[in-house]
C-alpha positions in Angstrom: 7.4 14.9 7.0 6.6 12.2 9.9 3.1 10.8 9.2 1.4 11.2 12.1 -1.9 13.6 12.7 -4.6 11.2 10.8 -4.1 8.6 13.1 -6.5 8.8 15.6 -7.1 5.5 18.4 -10.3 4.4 19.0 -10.2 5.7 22.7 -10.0 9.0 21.5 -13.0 8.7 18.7 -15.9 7.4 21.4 -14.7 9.5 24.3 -17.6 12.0 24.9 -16.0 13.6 28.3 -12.8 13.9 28.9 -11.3 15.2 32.9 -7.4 16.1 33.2 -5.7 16.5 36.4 -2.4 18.1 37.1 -0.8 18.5 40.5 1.4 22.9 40.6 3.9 23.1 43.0 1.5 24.0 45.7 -0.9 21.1 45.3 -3.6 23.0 43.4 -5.8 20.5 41.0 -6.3 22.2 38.0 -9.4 20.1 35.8 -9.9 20.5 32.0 -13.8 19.5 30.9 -14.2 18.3 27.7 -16.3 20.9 25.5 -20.3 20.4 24.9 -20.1 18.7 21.7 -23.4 21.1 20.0 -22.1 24.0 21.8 -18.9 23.8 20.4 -19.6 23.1 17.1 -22.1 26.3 17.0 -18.6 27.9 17.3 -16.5 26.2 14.6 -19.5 26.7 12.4 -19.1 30.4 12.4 -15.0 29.9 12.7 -15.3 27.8 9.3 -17.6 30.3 7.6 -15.5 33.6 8.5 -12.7 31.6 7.0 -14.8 30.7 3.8 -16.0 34.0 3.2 -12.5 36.1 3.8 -10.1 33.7 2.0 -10.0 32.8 -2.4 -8.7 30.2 -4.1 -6.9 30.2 -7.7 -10.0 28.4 -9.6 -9.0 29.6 -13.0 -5.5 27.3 -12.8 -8.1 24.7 -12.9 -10.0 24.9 -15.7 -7.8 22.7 -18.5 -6.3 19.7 -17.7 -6.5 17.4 -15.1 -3.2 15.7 -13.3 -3.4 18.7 -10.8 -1.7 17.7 -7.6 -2.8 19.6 -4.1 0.3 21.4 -4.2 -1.2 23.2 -6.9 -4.3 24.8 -4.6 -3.7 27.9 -3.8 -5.6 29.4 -0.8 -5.4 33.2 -0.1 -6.8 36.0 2.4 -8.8 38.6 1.1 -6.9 41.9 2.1 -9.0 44.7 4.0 -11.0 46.2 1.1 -9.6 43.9 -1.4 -11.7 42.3 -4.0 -11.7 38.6 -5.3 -9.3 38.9 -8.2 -9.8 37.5 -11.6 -9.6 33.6 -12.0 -9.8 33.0 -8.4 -13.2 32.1 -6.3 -14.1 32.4 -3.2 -14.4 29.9 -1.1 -17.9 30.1 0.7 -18.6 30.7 -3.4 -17.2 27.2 -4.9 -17.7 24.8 -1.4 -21.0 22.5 -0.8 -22.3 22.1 2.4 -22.8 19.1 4.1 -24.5 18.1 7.5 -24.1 14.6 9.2 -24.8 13.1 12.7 -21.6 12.0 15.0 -21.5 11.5 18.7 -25.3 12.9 19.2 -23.9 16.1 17.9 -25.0 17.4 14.2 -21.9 18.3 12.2 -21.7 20.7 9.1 -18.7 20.1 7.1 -17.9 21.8 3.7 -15.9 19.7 0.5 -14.3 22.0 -2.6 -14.5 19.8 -5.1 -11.6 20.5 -7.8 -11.6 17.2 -9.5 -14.1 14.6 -9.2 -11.3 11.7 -10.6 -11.4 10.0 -13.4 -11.6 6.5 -11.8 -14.9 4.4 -12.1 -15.5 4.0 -8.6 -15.1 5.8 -5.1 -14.2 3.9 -1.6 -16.5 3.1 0.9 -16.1 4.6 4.6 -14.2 1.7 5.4 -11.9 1.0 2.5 -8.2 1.6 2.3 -7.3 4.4 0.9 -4.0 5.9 -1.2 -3.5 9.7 -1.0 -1.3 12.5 -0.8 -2.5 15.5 1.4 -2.0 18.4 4.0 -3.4 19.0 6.9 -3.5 22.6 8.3 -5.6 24.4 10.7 -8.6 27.1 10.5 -7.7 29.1 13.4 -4.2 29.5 12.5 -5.1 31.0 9.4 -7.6 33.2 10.8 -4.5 34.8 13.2 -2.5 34.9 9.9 -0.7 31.9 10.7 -0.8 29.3 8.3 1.4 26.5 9.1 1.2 22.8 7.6 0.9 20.4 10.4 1.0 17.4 8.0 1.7 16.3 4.8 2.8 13.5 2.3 4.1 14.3 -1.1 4.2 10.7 -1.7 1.6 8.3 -1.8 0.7 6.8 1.7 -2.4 4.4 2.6 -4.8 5.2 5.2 -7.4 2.6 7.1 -11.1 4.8 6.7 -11.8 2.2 9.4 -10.3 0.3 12.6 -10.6 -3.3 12.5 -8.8 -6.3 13.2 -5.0 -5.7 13.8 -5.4 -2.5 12.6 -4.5 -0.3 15.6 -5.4 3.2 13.9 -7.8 5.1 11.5 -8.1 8.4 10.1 -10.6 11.3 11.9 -14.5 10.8 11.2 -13.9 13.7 8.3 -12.1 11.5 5.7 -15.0 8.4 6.2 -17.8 11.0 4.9 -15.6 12.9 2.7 -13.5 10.4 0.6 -16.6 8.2 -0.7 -17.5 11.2 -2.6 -14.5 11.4 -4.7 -13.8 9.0 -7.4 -10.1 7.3 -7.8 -7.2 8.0 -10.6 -8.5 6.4 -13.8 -4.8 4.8 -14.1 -1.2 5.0 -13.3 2.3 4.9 -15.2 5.1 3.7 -14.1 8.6 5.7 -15.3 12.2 3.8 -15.7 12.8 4.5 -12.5 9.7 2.6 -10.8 8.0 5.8 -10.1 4.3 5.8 -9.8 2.2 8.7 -11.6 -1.3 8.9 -11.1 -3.3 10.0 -13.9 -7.1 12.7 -13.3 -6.8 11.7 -9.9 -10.0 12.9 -7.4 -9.1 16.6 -6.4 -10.5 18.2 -3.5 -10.1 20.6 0.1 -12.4 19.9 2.8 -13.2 22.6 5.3 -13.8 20.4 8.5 -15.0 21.3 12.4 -13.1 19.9 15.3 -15.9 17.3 16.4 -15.3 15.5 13.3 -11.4 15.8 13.9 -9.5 15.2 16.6 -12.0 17.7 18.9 -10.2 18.2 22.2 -6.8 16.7 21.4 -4.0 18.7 20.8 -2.9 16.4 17.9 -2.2 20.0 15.6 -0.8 21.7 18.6 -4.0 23.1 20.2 -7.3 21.9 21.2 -10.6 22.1 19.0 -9.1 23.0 15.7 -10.7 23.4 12.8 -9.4 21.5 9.6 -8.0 21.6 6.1 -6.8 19.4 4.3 -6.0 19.1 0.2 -5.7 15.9 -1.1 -5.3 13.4 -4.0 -7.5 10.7 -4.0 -5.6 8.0 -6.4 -6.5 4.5 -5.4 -8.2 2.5 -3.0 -8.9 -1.2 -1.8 -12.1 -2.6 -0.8 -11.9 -3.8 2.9 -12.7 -7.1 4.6 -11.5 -6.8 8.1 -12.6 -10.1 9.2 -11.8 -11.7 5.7 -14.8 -13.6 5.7 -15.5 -12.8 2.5 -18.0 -10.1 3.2 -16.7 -6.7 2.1 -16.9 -4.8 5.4 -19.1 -1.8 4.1 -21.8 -4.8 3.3 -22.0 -5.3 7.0 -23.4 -1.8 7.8 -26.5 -3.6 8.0 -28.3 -0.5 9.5 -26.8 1.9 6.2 -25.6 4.8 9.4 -21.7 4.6 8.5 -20.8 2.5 11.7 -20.0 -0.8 11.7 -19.0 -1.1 14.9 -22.8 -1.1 16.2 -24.0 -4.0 13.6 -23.6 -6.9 16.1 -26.1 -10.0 14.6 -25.2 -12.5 17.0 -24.8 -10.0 20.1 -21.7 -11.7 21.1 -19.9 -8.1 21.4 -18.0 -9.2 18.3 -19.8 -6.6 15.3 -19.8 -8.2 12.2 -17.0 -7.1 10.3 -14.2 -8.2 12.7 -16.5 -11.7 13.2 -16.1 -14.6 11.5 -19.3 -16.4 12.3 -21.5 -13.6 11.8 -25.2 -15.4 13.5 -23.1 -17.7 15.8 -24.5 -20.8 14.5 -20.7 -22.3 14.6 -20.3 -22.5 11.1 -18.2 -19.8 9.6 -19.5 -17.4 7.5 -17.4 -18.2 4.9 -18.6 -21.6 4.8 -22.3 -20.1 4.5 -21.2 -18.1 1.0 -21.9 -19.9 -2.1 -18.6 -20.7 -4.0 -17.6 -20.4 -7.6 -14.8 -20.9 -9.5 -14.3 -18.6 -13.2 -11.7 -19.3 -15.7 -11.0 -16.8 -18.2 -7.8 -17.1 -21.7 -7.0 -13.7 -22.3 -5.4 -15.3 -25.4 -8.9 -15.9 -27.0 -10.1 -12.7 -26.2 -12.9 -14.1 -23.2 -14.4 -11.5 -21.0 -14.3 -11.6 -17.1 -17.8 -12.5 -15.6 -20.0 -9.7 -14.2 -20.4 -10.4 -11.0 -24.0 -10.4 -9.4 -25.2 -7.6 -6.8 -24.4 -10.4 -4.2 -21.4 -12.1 -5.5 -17.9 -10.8 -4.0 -14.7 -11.6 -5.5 -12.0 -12.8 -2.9 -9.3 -13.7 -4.9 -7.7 -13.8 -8.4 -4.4 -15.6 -9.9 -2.9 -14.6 -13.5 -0.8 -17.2 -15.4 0.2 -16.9 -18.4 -2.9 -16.2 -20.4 -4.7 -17.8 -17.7 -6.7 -15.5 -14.9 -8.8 -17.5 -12.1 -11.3 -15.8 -10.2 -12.9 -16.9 -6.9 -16.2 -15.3 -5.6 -18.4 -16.1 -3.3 -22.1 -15.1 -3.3 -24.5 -14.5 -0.7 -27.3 -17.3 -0.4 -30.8 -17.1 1.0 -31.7 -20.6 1.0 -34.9 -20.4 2.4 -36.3 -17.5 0.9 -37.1 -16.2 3.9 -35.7 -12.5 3.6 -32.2 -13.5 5.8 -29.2 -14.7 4.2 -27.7 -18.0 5.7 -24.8 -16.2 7.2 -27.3 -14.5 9.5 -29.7 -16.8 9.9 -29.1 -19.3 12.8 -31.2 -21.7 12.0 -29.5 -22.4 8.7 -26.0 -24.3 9.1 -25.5 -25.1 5.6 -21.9 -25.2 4.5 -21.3 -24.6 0.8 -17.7 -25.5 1.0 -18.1 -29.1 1.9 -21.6 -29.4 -0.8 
């Protein structure tokens, strides 16, 4: 099926009011206003929660093993007088509740965690991410009309954030929900070059339209309510401007938005800038580099990295692996590192 609904442009995720004019036959004007943002969600709130507490899912397929896939989630509508039936759950029963801030508007969104994922790690709001999901919609299912408005079966990689050339990224939903999964702990490859993902993160989320696409008609109607099952399997940390500073680093205000961490106030926010305080020398240059060399042949470790120290590249031959990092340096000791600090133009690269 054509990839299409998790795209979203960044016109469409900071537009608060939207007006829509169209010219009948007879020169009428007829204007669409974009929704209150708190007024609506009061109403997807109760949408969500009418569709929590009427619909079951088949939690007892669940409970051994682990390479589930979201195919395997079963979600069904509690008949009129019907009971939840044995080794199934109901939904408002197994989901957590969660409540963010987005567009001056307080959101509650709800995750059913089926498999956390074996992996070690999760992705930040801004990583890449590899998946395989479907998308459908609340108030179709609530008319009895459940309908998939999109869906891979086979891995495809998302953007959690727009940056650089990057021209698209996923609705708001997938930035708070994915970090709280953890990734595949490993993969196979058959004869054939097929990729299987093994304990991959497992999940639903139950989202409302304000942290979709809100008043868009993306899933055919405006202000839907979303599902979506998904596979979490792998990810890739993200450094948009590839100055060697992983982009979730530069939330330097810890709200989930990069785009308003601007250090320099040249309009440019840090992630997509290369010279993050504007002193002229790249931020790169202001990273401390080093250089590791490890022989796999007698047995050496990989380094652990510091709390500050980023690797940015890393070349295998033969028994050989290099590894480049570069680490954030405060030279001064005065609280700022010397990539934000102006008054420190220090280049490491030329030291």
């Amino acid at each position: 099926m054509k990839i299409k609904i998790l795209k979203f442009s960044l016109l469409l995720m900071v537009l608060s009011t939207v007006v829509i004019s169209c010219k009948s036959d007879d020169d009428n004007t007829v204007t669409f206003v974009e929704a209150d943002r708190t007024e609506q969600q009061v109403k997807d709130r109760d949408s969500i929660l009418l569709y929590l507490s009427t619909h079951y899912y088949n939690s007892g397929f669940f409970e051994t093993g682990s390479n589930h896939k979201y195919a395997d989630i079963l979600i069904e509508g509690l008949a009129d007088g019907e009971v939840v039936p044995d080794g199934h759950t109901l939904l408002l029963d197994a989901v957590t509740t969660h409540t963010t801030e987005y567009l001056e508007a307080t959101y509650e969104y709800y995750v059913l965690n089926i498999n956390q994922g074996g992996g070690d790690s999760s992705p930040t709001f801004v990583d890449k991410i590899r998946v395989r999901y479907e998308g459908s919609s609340v108030n179709d299912a609530l008319e009895g009309n459940y309908e998939v408005f999109d869906s891979s079966v086979t891995p495809v990689d998302f953007n959690l954030q727009l940056g650089g050339f990057v021209t698209t990224s996923v609705i708001k939903a997938w930035q708070l929900v994915m970090p709280s999964f953890n990734v595949s702990s490993s993969y196979e490859i058959d004869e054939e070059g097929i990729f299987s993902f093994v304990n991959p993160g497992l999940g639903v989320m139950f989202v409302p339209s304000g942290l979709g696409y809100f008043s868009g008609s993306t899933t055919g109607s405006s202000y839907d309510n979303l599902i979506f099952k998904f596979e979490l399997l792998q990810y890739e940390v993200e450094d948009h401007d590839g100055d060697g500073i992983p982009s979730y680093i530069e939330d330097l205000d810890n709200d989930l938005d990069v785009v308003n961490d601007d250090s320099d106030g040249d309009l440019s926010p840090d992630f997509v800038d290369v010279d993050d305080d504007g002193d002229l020398v790249l931020t790169r240059d202001e990273l401390m580099p080093t250089t590791y060399t490890v022989d796999t042949s007698l047995n050496e470790d990989e380094p652990i990295l510091a709390a500050n120290e980023f690797e940015i590249s890393r070349v295998k031959i033969g028994d050989i692996i290099t590894i480049k990092t570069v680490t954030i340096v405060d030279s001064n000791n005065d609280g700022t590192p010397d990539y934000l600090d102006p008054t420190i133009t220090i280049n490491y690269n030329e030291i």
